[in-house]
C-alpha positions as CSV (number, residue, x, y, z in Angstrom):
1,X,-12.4,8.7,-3.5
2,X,-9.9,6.1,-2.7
3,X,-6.2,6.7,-2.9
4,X,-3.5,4.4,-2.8
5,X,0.0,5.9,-1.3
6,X,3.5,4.4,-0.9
7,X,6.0,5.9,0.7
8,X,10.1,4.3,0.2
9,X,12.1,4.7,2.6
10,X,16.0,7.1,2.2
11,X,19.0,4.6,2.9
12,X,19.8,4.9,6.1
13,X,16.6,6.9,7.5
14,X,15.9,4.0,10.2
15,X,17.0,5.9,12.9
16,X,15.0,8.8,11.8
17,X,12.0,6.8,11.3
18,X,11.6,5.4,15.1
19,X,12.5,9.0,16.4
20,X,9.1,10.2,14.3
21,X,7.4,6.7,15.6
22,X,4.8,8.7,17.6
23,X,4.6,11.8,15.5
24,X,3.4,9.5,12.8
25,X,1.0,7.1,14.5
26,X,-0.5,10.8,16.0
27,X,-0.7,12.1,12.4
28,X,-2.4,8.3,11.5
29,X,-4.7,8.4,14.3
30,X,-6.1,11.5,12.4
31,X,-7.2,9.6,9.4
32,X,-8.5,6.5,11.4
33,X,-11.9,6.9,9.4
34,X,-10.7,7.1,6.0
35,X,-7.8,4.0,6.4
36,X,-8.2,1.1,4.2
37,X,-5.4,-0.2,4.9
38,X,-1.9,0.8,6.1
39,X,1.6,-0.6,7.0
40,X,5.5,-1.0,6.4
41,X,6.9,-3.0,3.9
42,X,10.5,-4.8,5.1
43,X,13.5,-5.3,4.1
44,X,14.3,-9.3,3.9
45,X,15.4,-9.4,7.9
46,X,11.4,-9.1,8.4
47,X,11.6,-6.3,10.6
48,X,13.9,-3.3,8.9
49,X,11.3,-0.6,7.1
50,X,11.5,0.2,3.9
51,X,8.4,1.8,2.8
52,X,4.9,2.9,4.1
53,X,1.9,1.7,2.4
54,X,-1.4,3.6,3.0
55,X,-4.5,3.5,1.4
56,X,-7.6,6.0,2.7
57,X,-10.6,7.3,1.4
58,X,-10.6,10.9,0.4
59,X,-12.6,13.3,-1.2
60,X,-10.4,14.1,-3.6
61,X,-6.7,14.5,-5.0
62,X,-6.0,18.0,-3.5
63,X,-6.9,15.7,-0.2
64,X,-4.8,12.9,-0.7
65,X,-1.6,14.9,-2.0
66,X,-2.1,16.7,1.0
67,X,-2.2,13.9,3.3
68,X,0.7,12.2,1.2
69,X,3.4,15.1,1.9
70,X,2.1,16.8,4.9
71,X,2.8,13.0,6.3
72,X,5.4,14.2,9.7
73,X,8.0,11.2,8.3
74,X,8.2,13.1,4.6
75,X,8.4,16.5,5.8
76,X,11.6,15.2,7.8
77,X,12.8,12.9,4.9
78,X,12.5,9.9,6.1
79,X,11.1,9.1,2.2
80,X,13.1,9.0,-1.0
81,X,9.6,9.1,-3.0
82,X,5.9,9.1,-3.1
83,X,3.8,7.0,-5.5
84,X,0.0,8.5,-4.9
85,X,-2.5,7.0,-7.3
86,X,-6.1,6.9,-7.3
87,X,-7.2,3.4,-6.1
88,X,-10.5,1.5,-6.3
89,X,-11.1,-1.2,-3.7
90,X,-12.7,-4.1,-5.2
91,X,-12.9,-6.1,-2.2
92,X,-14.8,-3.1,-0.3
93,X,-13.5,-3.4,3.2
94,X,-10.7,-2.8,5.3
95,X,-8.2,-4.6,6.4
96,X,-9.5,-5.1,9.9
97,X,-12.5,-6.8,8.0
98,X,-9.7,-9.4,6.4
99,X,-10.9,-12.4,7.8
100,X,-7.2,-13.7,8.6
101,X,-6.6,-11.7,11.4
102,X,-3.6,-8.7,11.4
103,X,-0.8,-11.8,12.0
104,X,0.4,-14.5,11.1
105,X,1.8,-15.9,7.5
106,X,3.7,-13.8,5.3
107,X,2.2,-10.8,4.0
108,X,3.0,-8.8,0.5
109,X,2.8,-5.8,-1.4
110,X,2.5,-6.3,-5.0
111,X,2.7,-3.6,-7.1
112,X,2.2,-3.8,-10.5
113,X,2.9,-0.5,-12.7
114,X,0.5,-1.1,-15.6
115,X,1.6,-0.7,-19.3
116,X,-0.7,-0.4,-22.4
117,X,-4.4,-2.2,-21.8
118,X,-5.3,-2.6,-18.8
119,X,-5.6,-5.8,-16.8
120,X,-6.5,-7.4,-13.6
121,X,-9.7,-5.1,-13.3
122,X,-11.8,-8.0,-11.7
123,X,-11.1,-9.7,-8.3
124,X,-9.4,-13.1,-8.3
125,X,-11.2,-16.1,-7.9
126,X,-9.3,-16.7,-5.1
127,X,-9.7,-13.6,-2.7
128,X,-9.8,-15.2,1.0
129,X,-5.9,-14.5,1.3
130,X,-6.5,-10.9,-0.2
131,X,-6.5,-7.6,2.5
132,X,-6.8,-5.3,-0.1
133,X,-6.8,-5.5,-4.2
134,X,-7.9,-3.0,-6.6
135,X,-6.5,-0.6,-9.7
136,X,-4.3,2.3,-9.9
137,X,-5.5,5.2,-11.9
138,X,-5.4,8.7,-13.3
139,X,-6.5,11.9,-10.6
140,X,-9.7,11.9,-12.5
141,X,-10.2,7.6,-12.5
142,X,-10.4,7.1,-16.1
143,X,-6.7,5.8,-16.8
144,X,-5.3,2.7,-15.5
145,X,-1.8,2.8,-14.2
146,X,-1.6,-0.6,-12.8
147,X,-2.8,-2.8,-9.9
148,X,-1.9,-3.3,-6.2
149,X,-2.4,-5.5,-4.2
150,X,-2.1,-6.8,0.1
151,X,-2.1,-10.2,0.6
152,X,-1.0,-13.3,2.5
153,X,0.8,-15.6,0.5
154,X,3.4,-18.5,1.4
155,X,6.3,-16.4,-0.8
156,X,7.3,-13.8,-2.9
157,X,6.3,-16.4,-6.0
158,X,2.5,-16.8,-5.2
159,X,2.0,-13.8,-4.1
160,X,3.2,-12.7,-7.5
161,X,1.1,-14.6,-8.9
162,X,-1.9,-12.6,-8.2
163,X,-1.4,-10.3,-11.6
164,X,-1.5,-11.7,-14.9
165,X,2.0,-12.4,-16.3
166,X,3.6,-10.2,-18.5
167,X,1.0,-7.3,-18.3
168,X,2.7,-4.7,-16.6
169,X,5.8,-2.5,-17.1
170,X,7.5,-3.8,-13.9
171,X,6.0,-5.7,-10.9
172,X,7.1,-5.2,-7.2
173,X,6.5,-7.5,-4.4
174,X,7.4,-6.2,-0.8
175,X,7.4,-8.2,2.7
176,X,4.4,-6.2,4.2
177,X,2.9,-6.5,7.3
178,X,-0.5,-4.6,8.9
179,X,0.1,-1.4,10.8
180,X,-1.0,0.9,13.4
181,X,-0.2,1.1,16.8
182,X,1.1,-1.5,19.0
């Protein structure tokens, strides 16, 4: 079972963050198998962390709540909140399979929290600037709680672009870039 989790960042935890730096990439290095993907989101300067996105195949929600909060950076409070969905990965690889490579061009987030009938349940047509696309959903898989998606996009607009308008309760698009050790 996949599982999309996103950690946001406490005001002011930055400081606290780098001092778990290692702890975390330890803890990480523990899951290397299961990650789909994984990597902060930024504030605008490109290089502040606001959130931690991580998506990793489980076996099943007990699994993923307990990777989610046994995570070294929550336990210390580094995070304000944790949004842990179910997640299906419609492109079905990783992002080390993205064929643009970890750098370069600006990468996002999107994060669209779904409302009434769901939508987006197919891949774009364009995918070759998608990491990582698929739906949120119930523990059990059989509710739709919205969509989210990695990408590489010239801005905040297009990268938006990637849900249909006006389907969704609120969408969110975060500066991301890949993670992982350096």
């Amino acid at each position: 079972m996949e599982f999309f989790c996103y950690h946001r960042d406490r005001p002011d935890s930055v400081a606290l963050r780098h001092e778990l730096l290692e702890e975390h990439w330890t803890y990480m290095d523990g899951y290397a198998k299961e990650m789909i993907a994984r990597g902060p989101t930024l504030a605008a300067d490109g290089e502040t962390p606001t959130g931690s996105v991580h998506i990793v195949d489980l076996p099943d929600p007990a699994a993923a709540r307990a990777f989610a909060f046994d995570e070294p950076n929550h336990q210390a409070g580094v995070y304000r909140d944790v949004l842990l969905r179910r997640w299906r990965n419609l492109l079905g690889r990783t992002m080390g399979d993205f064929p643009g490579g970890p750098t370069g061009g600006n990468r996002y987030l999107v994060l669209g929290l779904g409302e009434g009938e769901a939508a987006d349940l197919t891949v774009p047509a364009d995918r070759d600037e998608l990491i990582a696309y698929g739906p949120l959903l119930s523990d059990d898989g059989t509710v739709w709680l919205g969509t989210a998606a990695l990408l590489r996009a010239p801005d905040p607009d297009t990268a938006r672009a990637v849900l249909t308008v006006d389907r969704y309760a609120d969408v969110e698009v975060h500066d991301w870039e890949c993670g992982g050790r350096r």
